[in-house]
ZAFIMI-19198 format. One record per atom (N, C-alpha, C): x, y, z; atom name; residue number from 1; residue in one letter. Coordinates in nm, 3 decimals. Layout:
# ZAFIMI-19198
         X         Y         Z   atomo   num   residuo
         X         Y         Z      CA   NUM         A
...
# end
This chain:
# ZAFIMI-19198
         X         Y         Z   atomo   num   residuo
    12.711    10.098    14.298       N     1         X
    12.670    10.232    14.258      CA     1         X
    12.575    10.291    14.361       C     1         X
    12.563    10.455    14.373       N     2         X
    12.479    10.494    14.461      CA     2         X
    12.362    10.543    14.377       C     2         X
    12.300    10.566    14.445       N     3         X
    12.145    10.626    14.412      CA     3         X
    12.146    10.743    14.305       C     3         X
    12.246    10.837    14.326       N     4         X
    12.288    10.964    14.270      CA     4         X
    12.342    10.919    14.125       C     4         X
    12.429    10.825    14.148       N     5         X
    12.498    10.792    13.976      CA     5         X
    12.389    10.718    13.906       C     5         X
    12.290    10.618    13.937       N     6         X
    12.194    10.585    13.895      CA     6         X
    12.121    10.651    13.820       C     6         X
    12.065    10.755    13.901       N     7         X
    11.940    10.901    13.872      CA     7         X
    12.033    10.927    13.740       C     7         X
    12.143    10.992    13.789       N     8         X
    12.205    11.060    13.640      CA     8         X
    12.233    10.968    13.500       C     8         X
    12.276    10.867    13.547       N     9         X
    12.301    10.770    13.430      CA     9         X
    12.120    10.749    13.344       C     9         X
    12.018    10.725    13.467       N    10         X
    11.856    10.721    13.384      CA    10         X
    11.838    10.815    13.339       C    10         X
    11.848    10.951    13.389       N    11         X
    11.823    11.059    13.302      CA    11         X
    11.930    11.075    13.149       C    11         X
    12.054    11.070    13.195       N    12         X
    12.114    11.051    13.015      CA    12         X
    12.088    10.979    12.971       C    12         X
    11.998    10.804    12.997       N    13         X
    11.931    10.749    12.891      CA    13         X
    11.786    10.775    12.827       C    13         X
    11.710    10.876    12.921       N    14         X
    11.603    10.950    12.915      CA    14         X
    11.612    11.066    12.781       C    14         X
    11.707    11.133    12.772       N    15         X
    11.805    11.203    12.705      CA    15         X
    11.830    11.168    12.575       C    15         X
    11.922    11.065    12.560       N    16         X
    11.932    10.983    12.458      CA    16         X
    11.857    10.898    12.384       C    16         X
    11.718    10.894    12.459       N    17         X
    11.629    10.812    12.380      CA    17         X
    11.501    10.931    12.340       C    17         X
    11.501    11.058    12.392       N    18         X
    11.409    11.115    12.332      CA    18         X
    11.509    11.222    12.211       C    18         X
    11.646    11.169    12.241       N    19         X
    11.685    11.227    12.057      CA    19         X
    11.684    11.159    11.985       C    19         X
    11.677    11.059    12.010       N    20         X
    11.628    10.922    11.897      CA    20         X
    11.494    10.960    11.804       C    20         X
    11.408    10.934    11.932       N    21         X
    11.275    10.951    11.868      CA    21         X
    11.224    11.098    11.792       C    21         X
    11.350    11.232    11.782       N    22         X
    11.363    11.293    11.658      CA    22         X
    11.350    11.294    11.541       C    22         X
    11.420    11.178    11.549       N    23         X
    11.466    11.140    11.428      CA    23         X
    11.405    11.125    11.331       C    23         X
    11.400    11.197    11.189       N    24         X
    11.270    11.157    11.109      CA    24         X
    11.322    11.040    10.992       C    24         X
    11.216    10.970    10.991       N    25         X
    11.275    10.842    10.842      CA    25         X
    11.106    10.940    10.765       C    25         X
    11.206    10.816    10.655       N    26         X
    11.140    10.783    10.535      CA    26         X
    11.036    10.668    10.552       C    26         X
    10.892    10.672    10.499       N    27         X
    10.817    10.581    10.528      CA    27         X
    10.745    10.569    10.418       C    27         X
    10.747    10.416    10.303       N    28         X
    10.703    10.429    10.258      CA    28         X
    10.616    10.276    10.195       C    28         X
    10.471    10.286    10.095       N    29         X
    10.449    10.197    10.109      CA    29         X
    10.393    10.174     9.962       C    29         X
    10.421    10.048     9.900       N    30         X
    10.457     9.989     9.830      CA    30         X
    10.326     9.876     9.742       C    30         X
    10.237     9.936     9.669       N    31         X
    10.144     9.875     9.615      CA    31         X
    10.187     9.783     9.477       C    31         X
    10.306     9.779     9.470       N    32         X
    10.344     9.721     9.336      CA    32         X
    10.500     9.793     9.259       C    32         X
    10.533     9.660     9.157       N    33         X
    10.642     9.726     9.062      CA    33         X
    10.589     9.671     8.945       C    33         X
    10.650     9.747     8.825       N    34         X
    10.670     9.669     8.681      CA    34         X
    10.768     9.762     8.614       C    34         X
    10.821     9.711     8.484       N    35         X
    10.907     9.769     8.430      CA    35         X
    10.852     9.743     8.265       C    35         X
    10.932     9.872     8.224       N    36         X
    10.837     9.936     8.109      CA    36         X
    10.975     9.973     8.079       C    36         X
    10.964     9.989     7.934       N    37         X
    11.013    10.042     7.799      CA    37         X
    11.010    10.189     7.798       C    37         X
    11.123    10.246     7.750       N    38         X
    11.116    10.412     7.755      CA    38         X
    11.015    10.432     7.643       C    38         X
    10.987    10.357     7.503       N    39         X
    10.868    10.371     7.441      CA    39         X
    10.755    10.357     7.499       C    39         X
    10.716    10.291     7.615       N    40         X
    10.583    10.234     7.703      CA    40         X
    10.565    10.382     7.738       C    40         X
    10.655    10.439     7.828       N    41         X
    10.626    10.544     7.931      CA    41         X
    10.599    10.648     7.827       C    41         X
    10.637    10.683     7.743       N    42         X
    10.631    10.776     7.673      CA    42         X
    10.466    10.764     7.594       C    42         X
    10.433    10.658     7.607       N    43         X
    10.294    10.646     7.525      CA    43         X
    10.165    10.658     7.632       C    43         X
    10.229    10.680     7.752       N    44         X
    10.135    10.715     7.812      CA    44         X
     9.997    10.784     7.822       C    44         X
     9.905    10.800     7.857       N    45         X
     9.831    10.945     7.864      CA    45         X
     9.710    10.890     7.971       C    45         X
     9.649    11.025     8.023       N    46         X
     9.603    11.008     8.133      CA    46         X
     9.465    10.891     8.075       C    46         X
     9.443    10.843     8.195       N    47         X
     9.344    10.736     8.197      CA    47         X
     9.415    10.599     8.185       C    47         X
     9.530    10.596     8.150       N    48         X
     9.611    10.442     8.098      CA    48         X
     9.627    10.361     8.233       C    48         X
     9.614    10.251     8.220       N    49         X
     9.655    10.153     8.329      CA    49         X
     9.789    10.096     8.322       C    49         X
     9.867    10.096     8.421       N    50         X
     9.979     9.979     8.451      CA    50         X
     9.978     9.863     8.556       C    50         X
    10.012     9.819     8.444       N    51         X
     9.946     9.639     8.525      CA    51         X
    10.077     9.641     8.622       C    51         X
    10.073     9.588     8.767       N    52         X
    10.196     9.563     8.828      CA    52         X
    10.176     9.424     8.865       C    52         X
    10.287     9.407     8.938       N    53         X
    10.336     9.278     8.964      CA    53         X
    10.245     9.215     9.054       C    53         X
    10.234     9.251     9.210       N    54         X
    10.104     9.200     9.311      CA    54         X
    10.007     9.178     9.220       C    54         X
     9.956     9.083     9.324       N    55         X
     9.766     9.075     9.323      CA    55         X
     9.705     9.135     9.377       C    55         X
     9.554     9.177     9.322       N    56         X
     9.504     9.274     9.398      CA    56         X
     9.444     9.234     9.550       C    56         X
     9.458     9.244     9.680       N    57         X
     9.414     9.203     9.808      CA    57         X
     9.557     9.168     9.832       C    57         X
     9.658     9.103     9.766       N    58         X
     9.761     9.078     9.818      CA    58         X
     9.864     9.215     9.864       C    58         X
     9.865     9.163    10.035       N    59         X
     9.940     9.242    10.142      CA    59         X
    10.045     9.344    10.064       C    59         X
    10.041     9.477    10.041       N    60         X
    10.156     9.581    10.025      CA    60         X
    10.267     9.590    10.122       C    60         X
    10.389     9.627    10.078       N    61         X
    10.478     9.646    10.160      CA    61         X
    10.562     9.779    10.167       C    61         X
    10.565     9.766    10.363       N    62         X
    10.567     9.893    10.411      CA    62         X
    10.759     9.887    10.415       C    62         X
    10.804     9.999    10.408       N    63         X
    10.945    10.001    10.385      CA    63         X
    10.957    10.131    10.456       C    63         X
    11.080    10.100    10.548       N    64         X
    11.114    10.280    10.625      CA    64         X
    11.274    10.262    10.635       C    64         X
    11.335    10.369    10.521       N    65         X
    11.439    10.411    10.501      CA    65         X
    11.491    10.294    10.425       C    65         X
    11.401    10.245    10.304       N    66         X
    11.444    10.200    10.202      CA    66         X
    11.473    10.025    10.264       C    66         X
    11.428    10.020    10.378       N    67         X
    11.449     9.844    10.458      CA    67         X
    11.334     9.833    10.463       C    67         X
    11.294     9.687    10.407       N    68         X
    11.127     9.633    10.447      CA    68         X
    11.088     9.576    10.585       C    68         X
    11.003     9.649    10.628       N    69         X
    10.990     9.636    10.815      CA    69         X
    10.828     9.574    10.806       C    69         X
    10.771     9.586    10.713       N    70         X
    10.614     9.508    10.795      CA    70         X
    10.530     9.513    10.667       C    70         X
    10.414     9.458    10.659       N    71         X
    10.307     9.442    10.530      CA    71         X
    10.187     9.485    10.572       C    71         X
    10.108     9.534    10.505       N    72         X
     9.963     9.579    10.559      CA    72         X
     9.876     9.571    10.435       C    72         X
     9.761     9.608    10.467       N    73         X
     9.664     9.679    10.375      CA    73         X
     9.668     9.791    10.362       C    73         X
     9.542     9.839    10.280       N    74         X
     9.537     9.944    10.195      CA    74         X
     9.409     9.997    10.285       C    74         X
     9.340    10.097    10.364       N    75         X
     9.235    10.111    10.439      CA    75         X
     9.230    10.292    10.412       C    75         X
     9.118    10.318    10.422       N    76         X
     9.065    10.445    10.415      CA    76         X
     8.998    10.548    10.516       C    76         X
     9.111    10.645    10.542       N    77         X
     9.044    10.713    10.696      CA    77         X
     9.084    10.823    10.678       C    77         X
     8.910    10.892    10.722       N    78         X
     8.852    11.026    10.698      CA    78         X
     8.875    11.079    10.531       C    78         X
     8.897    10.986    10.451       N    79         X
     8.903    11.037    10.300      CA    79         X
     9.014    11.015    10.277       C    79         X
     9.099    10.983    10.340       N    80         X
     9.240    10.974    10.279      CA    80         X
     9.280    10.820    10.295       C    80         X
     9.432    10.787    10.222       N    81         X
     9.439    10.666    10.243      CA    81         X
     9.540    10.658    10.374       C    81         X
     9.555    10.528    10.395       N    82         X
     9.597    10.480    10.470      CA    82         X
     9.629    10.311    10.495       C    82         X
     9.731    10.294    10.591       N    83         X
     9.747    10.129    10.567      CA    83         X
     9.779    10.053    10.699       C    83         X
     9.678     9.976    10.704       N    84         X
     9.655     9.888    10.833      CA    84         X
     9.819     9.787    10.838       C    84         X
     9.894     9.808    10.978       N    85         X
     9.974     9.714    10.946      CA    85         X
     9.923     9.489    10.989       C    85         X
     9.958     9.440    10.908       N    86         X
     9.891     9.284    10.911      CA    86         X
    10.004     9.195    10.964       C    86         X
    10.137     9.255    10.940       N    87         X
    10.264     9.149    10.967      CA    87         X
    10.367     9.192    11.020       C    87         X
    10.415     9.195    11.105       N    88         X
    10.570     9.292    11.110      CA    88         X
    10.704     9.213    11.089       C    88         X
    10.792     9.212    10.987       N    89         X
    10.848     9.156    10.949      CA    89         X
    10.936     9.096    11.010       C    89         X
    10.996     9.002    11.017       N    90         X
    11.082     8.946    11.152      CA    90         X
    11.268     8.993    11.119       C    90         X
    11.366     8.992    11.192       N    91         X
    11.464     9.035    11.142      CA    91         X
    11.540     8.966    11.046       C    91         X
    11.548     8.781    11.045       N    92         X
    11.584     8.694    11.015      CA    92         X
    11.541     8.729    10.834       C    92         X
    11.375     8.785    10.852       N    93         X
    11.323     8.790    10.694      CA    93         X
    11.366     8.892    10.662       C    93         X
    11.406     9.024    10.745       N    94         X
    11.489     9.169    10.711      CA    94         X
    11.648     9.107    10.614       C    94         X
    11.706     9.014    10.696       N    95         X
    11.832     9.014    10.629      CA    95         X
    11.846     8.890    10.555       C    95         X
    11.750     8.825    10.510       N    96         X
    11.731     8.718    10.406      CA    96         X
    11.689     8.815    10.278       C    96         X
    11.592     8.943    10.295       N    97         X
    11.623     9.018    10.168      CA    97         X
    11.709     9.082    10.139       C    97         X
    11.813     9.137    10.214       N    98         X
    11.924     9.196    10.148      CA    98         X
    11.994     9.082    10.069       C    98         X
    12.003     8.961    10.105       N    99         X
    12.101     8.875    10.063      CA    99         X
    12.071     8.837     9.964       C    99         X
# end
């Protein structure tokens, strides 16, 4: 190859990787589940607690586009929340949970 097909071939991967990074997901993160009774939910009212499944300090999980990709905490910046990532999930553990 010459110099010229090179340049052009880096720039269409230059190209192709900043339409990637367009791309918007879903990001979301995951302090707990439980499951309740349509009588439970309905007896609700503000102030009520639902007990979930985690422990409290135990790592939440971060999920983007509905696949679990990494675990973090729960951390607080400038008033809002936020979540430190602690683990990034390996792929092997990505497709041991689908299965």
């Amino acid at each position: 190859m010459n110099d010229k097909s090179d340049a052009t071939e880096a720039e269409q991967e230059k190209k192709n990787l900043e339409f990637i990074l367009d791309i918007p997901l879903q990001v979301t993160v995951e302090l707990g589940r439980t499951k309740l009774l349509v009588k439970d939910i309905l007896q609700l009212n503000q102030g009520a607690v639902v007990e979930l499944t985690k422990l409290a300090g135990e790592p939440l999980d971060i999920f983007v586009n509905s696949k679990l990709v990494a675990r973090g905490e729960a951390v607080v910046v400038n008033e809002k929340f936020g979540v430190r990532l602690v683990d990034i999930v390996s792929p092997n553990e990505r497709v041991e949970k689908i299965l």
